[in-house]
N, C-alpha and C positions, 0 to 999 in steps of 0.2 A: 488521379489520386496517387498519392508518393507511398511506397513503400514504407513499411515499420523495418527498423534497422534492430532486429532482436539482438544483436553483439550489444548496442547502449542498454536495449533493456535489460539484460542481463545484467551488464556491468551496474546499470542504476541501483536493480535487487541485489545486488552484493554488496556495495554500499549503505542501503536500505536495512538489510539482516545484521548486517556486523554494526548499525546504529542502534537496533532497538534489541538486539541478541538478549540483554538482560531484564529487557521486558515481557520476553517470550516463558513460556513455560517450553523443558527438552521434546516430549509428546508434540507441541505447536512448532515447533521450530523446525520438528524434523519433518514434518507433513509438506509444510511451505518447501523445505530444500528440496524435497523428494518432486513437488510440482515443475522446481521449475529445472531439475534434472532433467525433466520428461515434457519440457517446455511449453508448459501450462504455464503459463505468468498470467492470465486473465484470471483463475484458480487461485495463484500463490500469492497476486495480488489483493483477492479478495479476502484469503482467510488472514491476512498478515492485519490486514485492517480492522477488522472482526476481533482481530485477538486484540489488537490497540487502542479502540475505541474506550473501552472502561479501564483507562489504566490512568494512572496518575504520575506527574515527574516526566514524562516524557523527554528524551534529549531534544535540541532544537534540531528543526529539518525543513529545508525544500521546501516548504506548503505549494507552491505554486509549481517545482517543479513536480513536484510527486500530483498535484492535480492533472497536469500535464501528460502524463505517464499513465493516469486512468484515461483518460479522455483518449490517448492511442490505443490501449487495449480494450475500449469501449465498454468498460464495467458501469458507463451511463446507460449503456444500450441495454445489455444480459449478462447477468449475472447466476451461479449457479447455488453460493448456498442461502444468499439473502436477498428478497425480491425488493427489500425495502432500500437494498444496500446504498446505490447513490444518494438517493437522501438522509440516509444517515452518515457518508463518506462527505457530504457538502457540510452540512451541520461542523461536522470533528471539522474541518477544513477550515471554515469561517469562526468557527471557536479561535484553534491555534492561531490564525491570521491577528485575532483580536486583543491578544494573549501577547504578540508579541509588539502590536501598536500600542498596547500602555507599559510595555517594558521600559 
């Protein structure tokens, strides 16, 4: 089994935050930064989502890589504040995807 290279995850979530920074509320934004200070990205991956899921406008992003990036931090596997979370993390996933095939 390969190693997760947390330097890219990192870098991805800094990419990630400074994409959706204006979708965050300052309270959500600083929870998630505080996570993954303390290198929780399984955490700051999931509230980040959490907070994104009922938002509207969204900027375009990754879908496939950001699936990618759960599937390394296993937020398919366990998850800690929503047990529902991958299936509602596929749903948003397979929306955007569809969202941006009739663009």
């Amino acid at each position: 089994m390969s190693e997760i290279d947390w330097t890219d995850i990192k870098h991805e979530f800094s990419l990630l935050l400074n994409l959706f920074a204006k979708n965050l509320d300052e309270p959500s934004l600083n929870e998630i930064e505080h996570f993954i200070k303390h290198d929780e990205y399984e955490m700051a991956f999931e509230l980040l989502f959490l907070e994104l899921f009922n938002k509207e406008n969204l900027p375009h992003f990754d879908h496939k890589k950001v699936k990618n990036i759960a599937l390394l931090l296993k937020v398919d596997q366990e998850t800690v504040y929503d047990t529902d979370f991958w299936i509602t993390f596929s749903k948003f996933i397979n929306q955007i995807e569809s969202q941006n095939n009739n663009e």
